[in-house]
Backbone of each chain as ProteinMPNN parsed JSONL, in Angstrom:
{"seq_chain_A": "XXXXXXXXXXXXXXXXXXXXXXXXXXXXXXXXXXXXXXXXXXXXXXXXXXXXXXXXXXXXXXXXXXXXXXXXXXXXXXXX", "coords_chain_A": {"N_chain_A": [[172.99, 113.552, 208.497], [174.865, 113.987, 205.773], [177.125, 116.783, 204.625], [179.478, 118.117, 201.956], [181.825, 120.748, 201.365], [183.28, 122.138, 198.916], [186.047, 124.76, 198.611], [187.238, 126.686, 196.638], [189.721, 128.489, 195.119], [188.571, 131.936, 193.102], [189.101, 131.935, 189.545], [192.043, 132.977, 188.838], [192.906, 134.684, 190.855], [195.752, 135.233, 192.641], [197.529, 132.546, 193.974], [199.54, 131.308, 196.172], [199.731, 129.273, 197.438], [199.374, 126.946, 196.208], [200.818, 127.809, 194.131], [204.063, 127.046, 195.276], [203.791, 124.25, 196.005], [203.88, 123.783, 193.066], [206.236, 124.851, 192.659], [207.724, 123.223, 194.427], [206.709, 119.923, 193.561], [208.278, 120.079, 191.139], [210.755, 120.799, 191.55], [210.857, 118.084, 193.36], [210.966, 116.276, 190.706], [208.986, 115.66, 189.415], [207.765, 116.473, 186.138], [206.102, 116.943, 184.393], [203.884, 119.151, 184.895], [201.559, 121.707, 184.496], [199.96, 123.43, 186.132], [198.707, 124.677, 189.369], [196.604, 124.518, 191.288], [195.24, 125.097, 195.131], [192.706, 124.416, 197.034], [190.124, 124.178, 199.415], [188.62, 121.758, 201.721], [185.29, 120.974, 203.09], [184.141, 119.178, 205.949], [181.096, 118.334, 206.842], [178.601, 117.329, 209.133], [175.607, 116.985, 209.58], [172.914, 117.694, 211.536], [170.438, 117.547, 210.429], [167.614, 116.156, 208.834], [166.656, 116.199, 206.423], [166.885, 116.949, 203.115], [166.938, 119.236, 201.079], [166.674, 120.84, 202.959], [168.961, 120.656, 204.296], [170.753, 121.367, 202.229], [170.273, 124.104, 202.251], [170.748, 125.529, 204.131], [173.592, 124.51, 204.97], [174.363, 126.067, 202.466], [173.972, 128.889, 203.226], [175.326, 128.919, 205.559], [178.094, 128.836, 204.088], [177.766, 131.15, 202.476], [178.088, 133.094, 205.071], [180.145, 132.158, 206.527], [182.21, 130.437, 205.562], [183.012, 130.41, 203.122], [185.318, 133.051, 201.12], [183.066, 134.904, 199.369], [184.249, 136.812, 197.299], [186.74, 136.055, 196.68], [186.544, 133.506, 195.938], [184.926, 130.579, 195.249], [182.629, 128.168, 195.905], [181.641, 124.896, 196.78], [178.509, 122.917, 196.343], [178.037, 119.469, 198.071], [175.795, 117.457, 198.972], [175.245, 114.214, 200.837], [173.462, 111.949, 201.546]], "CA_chain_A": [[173.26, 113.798, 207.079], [176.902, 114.699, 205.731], [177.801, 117.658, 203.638], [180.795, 118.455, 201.821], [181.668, 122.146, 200.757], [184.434, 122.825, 197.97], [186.189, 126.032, 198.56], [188.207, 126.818, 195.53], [189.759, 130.341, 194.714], [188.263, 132.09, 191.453], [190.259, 132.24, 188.555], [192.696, 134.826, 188.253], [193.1, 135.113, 192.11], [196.664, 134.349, 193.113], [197.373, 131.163, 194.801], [201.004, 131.175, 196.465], [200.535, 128.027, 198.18], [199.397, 126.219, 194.701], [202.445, 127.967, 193.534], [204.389, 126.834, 195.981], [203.497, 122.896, 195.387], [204.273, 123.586, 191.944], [207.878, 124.43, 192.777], [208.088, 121.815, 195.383], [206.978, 119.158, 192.488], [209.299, 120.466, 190.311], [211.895, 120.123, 192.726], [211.496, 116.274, 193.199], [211.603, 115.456, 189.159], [207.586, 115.796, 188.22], [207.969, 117.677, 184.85], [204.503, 117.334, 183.706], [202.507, 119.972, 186.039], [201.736, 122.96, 183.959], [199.491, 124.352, 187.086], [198.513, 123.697, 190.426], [195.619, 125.248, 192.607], [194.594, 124.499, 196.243], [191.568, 124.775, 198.122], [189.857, 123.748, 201.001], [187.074, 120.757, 201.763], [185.127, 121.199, 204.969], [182.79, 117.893, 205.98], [179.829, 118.859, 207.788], [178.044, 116.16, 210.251], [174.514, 118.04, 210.259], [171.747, 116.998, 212.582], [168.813, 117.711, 209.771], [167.332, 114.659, 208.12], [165.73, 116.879, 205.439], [167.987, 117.058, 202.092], [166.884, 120.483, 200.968], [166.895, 121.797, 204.498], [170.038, 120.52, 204.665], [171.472, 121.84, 201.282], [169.815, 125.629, 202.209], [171.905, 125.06, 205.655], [174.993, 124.585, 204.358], [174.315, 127.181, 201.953], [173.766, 130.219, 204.232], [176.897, 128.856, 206.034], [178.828, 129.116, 202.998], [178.027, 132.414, 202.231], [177.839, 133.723, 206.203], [181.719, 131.946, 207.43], [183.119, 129.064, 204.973], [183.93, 131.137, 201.895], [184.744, 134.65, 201.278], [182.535, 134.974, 198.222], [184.47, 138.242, 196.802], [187.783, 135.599, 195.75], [186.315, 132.164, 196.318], [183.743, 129.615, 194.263], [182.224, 126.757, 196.096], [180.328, 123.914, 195.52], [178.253, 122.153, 198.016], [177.592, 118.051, 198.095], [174.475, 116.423, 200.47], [175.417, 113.326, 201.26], [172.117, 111.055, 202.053]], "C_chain_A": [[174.618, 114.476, 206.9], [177.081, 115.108, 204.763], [179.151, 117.832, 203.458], [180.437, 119.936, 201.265], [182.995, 122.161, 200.194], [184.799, 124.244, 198.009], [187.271, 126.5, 197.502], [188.408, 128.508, 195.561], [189.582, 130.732, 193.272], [189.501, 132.355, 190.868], [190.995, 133.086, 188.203], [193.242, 135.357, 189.671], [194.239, 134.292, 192.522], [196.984, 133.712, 193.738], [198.86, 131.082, 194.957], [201.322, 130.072, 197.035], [200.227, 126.689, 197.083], [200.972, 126.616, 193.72], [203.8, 127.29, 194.35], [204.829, 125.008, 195.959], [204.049, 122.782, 193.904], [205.466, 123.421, 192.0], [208.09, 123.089, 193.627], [208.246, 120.212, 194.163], [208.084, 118.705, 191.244], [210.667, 119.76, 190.317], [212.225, 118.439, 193.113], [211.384, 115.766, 191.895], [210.056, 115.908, 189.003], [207.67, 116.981, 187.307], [206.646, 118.177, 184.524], [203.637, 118.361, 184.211], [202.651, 121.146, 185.365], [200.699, 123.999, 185.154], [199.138, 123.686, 188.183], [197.84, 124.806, 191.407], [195.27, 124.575, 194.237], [193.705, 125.478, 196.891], [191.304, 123.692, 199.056], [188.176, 122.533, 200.642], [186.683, 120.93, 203.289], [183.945, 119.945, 204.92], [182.174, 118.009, 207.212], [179.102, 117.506, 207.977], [176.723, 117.033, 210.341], [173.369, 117.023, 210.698], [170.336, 116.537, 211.202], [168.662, 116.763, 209.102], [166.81, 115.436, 206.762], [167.067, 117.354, 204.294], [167.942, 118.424, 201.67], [167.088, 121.215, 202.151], [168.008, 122.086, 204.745], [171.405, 121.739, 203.731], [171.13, 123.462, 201.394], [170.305, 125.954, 203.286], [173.02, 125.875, 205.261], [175.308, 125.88, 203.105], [174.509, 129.037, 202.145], [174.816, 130.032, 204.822], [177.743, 129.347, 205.24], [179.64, 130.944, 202.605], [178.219, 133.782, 203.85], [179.766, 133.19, 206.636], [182.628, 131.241, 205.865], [183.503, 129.346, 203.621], [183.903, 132.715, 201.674], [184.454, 134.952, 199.669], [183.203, 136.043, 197.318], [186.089, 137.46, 195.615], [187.693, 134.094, 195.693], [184.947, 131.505, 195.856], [183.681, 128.76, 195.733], [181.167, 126.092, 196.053], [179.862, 122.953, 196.804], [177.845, 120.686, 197.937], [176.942, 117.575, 199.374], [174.916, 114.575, 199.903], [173.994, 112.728, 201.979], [172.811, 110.346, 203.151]], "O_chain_A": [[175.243, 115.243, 207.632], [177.246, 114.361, 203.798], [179.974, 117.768, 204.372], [179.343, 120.329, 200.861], [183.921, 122.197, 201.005], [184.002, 125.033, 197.502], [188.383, 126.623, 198.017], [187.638, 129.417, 195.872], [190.168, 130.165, 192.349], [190.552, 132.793, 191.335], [190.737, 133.928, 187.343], [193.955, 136.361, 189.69], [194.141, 133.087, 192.755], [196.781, 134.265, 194.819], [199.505, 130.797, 193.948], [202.462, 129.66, 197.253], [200.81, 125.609, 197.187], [201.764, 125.99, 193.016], [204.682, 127.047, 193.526], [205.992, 124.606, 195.905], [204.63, 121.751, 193.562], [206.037, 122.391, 191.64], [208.658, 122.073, 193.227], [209.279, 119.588, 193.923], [208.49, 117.667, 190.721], [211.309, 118.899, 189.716], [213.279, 117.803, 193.152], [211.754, 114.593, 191.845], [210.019, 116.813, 188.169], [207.649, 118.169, 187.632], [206.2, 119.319, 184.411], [202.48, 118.308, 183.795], [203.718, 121.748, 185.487], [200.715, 125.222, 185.016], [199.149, 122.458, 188.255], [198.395, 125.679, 192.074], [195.045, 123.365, 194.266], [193.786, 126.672, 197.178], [191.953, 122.697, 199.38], [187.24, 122.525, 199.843], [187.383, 121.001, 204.299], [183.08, 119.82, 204.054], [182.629, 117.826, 208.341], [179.029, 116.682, 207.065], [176.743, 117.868, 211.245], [173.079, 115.903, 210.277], [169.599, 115.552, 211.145], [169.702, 116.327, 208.61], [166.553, 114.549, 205.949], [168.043, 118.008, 204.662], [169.014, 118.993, 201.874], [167.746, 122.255, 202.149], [168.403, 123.154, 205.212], [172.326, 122.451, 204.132], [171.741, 124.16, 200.586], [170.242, 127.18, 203.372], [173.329, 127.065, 205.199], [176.388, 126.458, 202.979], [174.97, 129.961, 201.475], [175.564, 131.007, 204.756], [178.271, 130.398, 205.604], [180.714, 131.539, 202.511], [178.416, 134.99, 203.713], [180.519, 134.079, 207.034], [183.609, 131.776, 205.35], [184.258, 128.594, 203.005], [182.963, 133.477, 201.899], [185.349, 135.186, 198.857], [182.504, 136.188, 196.315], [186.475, 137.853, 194.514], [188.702, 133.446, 195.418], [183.899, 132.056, 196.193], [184.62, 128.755, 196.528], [180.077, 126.368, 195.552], [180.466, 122.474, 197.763], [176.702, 120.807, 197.496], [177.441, 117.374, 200.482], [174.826, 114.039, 198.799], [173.611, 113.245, 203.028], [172.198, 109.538, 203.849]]}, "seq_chain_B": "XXXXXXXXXXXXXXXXXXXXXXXXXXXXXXXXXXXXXXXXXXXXXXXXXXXXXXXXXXXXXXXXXXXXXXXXXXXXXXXX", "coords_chain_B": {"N_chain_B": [[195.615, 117.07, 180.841], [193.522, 116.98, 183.531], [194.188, 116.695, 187.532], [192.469, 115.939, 190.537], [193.118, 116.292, 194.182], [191.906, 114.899, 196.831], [192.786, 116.071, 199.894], [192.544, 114.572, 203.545], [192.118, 114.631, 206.386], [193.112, 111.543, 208.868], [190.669, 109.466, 210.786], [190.291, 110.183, 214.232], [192.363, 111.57, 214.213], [193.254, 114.449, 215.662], [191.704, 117.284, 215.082], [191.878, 120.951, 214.666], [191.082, 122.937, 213.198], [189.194, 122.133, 211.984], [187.505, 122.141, 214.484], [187.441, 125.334, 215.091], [186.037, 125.654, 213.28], [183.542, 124.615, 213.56], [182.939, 125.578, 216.099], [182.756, 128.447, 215.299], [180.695, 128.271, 213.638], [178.604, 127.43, 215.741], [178.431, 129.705, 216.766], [177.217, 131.625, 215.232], [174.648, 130.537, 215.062], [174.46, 128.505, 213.57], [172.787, 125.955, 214.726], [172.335, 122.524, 214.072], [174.593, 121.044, 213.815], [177.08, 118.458, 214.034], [179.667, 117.958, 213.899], [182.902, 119.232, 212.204], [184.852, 118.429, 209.617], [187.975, 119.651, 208.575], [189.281, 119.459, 204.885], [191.87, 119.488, 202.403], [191.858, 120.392, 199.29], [193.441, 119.81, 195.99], [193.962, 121.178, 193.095], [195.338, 119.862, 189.78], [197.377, 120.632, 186.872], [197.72, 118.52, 184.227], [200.316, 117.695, 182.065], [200.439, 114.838, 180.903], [198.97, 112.751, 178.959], [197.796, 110.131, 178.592], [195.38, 108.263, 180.877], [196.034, 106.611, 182.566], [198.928, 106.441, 183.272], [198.613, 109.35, 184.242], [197.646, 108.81, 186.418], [199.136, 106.794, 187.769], [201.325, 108.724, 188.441], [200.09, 111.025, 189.83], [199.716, 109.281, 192.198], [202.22, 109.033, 193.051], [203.288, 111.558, 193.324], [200.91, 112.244, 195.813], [202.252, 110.689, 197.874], [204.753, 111.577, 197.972], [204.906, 113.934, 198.915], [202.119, 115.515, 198.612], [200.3, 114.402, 200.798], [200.305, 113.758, 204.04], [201.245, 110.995, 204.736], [200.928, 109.318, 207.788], [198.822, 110.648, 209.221], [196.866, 111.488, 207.442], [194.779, 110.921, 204.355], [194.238, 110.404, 201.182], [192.943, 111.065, 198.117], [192.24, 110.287, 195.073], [191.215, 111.819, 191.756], [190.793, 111.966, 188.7], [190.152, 113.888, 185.665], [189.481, 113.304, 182.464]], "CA_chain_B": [[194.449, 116.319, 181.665], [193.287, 117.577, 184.716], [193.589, 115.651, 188.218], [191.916, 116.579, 191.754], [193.538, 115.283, 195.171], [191.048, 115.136, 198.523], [193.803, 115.248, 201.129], [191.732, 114.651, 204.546], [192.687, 113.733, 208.124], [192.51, 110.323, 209.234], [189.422, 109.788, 211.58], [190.986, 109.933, 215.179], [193.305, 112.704, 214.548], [192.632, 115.92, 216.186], [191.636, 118.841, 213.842], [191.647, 121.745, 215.524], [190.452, 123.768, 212.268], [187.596, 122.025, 211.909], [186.808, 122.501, 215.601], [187.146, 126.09, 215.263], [184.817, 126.101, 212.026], [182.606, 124.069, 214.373], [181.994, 126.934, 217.132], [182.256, 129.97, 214.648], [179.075, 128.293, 213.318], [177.647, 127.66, 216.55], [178.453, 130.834, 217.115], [176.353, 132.047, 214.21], [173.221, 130.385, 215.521], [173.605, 127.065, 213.036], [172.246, 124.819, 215.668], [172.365, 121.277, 213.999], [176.261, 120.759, 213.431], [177.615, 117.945, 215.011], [180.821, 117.815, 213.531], [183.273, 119.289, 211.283], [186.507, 118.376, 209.711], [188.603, 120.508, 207.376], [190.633, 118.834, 204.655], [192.527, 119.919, 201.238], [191.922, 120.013, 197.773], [194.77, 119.992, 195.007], [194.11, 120.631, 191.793], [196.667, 119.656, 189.083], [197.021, 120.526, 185.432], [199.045, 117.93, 183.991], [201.157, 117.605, 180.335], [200.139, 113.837, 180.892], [197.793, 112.788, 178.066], [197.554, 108.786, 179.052], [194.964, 108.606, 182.001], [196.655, 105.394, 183.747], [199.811, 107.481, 183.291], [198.517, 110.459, 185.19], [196.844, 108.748, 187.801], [200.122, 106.95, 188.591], [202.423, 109.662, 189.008], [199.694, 111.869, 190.539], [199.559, 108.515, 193.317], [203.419, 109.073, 193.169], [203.452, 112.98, 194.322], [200.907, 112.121, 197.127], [202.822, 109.911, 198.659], [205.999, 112.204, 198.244], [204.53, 115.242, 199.129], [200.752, 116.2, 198.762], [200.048, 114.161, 201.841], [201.314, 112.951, 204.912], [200.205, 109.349, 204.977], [200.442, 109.007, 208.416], [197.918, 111.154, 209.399], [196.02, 111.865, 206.574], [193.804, 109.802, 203.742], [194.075, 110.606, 199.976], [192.098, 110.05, 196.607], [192.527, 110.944, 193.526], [190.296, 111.997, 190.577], [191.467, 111.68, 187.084], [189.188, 114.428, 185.057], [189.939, 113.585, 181.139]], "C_chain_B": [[194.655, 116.709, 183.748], [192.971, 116.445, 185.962], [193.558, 116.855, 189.727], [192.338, 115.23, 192.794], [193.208, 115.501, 196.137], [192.215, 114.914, 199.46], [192.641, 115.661, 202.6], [192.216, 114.115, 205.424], [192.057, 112.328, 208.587], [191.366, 110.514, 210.748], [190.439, 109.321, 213.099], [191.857, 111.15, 215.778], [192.191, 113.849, 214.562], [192.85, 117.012, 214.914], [190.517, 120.24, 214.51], [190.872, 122.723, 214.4], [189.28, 123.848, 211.954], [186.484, 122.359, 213.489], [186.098, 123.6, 215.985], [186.071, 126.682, 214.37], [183.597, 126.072, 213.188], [181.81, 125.026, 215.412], [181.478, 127.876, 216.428], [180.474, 129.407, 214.448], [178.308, 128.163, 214.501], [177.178, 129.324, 217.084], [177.364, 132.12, 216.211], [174.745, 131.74, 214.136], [173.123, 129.216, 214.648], [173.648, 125.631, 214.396], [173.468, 123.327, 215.303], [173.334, 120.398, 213.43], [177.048, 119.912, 214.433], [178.505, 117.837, 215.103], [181.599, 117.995, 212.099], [184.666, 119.0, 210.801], [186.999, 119.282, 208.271], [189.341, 119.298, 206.601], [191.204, 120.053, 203.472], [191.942, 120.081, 199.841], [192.827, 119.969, 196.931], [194.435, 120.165, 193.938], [194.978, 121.011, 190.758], [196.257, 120.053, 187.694], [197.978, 120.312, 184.616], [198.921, 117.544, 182.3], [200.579, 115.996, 179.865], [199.156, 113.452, 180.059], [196.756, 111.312, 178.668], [196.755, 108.937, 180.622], [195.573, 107.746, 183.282], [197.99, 106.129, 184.052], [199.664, 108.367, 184.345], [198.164, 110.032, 186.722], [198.229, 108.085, 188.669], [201.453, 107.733, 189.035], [201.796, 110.664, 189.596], [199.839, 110.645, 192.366], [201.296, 108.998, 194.089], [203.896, 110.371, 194.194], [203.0, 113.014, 195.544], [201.55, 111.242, 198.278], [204.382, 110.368, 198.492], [205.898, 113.082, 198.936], [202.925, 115.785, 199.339], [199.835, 116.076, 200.016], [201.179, 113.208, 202.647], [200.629, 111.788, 205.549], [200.183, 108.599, 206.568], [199.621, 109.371, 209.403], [196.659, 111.924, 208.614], [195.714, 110.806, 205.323], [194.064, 111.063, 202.067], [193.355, 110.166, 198.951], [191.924, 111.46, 195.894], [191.485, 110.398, 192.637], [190.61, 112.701, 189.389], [190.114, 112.831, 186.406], [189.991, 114.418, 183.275], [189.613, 114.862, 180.616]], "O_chain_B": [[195.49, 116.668, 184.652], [192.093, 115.586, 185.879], [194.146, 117.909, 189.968], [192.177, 114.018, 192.657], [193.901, 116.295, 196.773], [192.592, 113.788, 199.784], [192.056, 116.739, 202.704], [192.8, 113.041, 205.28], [190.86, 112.053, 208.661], [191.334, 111.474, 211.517], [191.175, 108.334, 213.092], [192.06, 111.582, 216.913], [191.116, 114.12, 214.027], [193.773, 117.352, 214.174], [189.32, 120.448, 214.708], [189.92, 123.331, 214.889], [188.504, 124.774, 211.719], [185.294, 122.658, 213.579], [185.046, 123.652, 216.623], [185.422, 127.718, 214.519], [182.932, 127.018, 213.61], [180.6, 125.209, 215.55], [180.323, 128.292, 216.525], [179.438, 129.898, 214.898], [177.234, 128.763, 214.458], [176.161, 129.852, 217.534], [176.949, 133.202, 216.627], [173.874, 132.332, 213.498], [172.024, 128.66, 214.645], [174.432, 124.727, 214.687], [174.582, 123.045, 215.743], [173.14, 119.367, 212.786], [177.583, 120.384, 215.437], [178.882, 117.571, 216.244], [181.309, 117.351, 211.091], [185.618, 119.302, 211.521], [186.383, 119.438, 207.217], [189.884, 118.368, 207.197], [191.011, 121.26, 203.619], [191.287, 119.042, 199.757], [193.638, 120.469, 197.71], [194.529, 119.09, 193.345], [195.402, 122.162, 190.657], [195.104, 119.909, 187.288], [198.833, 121.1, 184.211], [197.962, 117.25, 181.586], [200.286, 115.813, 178.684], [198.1, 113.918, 180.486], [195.576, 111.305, 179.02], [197.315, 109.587, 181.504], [195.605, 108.027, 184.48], [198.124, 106.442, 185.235], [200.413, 108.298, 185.32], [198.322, 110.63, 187.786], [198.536, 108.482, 189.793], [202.347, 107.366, 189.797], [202.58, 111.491, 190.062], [200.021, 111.173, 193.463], [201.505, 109.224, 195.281], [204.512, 110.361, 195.26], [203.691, 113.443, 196.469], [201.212, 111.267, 199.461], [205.244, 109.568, 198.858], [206.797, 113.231, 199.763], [202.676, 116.487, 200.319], [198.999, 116.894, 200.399], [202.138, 112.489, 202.367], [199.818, 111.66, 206.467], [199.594, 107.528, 206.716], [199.532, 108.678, 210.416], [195.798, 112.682, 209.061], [196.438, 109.811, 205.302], [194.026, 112.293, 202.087], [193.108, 108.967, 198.824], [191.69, 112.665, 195.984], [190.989, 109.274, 192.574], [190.647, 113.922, 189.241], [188.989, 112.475, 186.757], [190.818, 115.25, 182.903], [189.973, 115.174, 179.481]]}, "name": "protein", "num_of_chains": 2, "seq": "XXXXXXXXXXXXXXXXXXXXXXXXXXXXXXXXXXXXXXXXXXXXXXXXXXXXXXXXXXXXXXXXXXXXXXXXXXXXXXXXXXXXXXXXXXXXXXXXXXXXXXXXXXXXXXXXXXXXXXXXXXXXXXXXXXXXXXXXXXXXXXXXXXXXXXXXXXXXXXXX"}
């Protein structure tokens, strides 16, 4: 079964390498970009055949390594 | 109008990030992880009103800049 996990940074928490992209954009002609965030995708290969098992998994991961919950949202997708 | 860009490693290439996700969690006691890969997220917040518009000059940036197409896989998601 194959999870995805969205690691986004909450709102309000500065993002230098979204800033960063912005100038870069800038820099080759795109005018239009009034903002620009980056986060992280992590794609998990898990053994468990069980969809809830799976999604309460990946969950406890989440909050134990794969985000630091204090400046960081994420969002978790089970993949059948 | 808001767009989101998955940048992810092509399957083949080595990703050492995800490798090291890969132990921490073994290291944590989640067993049933067979494999993980890290990628990107991007998200944009563009002046662009037209959605065919946005989507081709967001195709335009990854392939200037957001990714490096020959080791990595892109897709884009248009959010009106």
């Amino acid at each position: 079964m194959k999870a995805k996990v969205f690691v986004t940074l909450k709102p309000g928490v500065l993002d230098p390498q979204g800033k960063a992209i912005e100038h870069a954009l800038g820099g080759l002609g795109f005018d239009g970009v009034n903002e620009v965030r980056q986060g992280k995708v992590i794609e998990l290969d898990l053994a468990a055949e069980d969809e809830a098992k799976a999604e309460s998994e990946v969950e406890a991961m989440c909050r134990k390594l794969l985000a630091n919950t204090v400046i960081e949202n994420y969002r978790i997708e089970i993949e059948a």
